[in-house]
C-alpha positions, 0 to 999 in steps of 0.5 A, a space after each residue: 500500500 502506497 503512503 496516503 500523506 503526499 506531503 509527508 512522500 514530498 518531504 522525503 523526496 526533497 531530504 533524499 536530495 544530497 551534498 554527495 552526486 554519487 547518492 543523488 544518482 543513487 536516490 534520483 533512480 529510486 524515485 524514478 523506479 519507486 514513483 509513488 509506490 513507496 509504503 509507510 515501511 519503506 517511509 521509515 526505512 527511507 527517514 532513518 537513513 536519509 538521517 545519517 550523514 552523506 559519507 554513512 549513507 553512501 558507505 552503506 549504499 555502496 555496500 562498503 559498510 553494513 548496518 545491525 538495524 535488520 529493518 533497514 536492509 531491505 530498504 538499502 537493497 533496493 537502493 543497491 539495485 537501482 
């Protein structure tokens, strides 16, 4: 089920805008392939993880680091794939 709050997808939209081109290219495609069909999990996921700092996000994303919280894996997943 897709996030009702349009308000609440913008904002995540507008916070996955990064100082690093490498994550823009990243977050850019997976709005691009996500569209609208983000649902309050990926939401959360997507919140906790455009709350680190660019160089952990990207570590992360890039799959040179990894993170214990399991219900940010899928989200990071998909991430990778795009």
């Amino acid at each position: 089920m897709a996030l009702a709050n349009s308000e609440a997808l913008e904002r995540l939209k507008w916070r996955s805008r990064r100082g690093l081109l490498e994550l823009d290219i990243v977050l850019t495609r997976f709005w691009a392939q996500a569209g609208d069909e983000v649902d309050e999990g990926d939401a959360a996921a997507l919140e906790r993880l455009l709350a680190l700092p660019d160089n952990d996000l990207l570590d992360l994303v890039m799959g040179r680091a990894d993170t214990s919280e399991t219900q940010l894996r899928p989200m990071l997943q998909r991430l990778r794939t795009v």
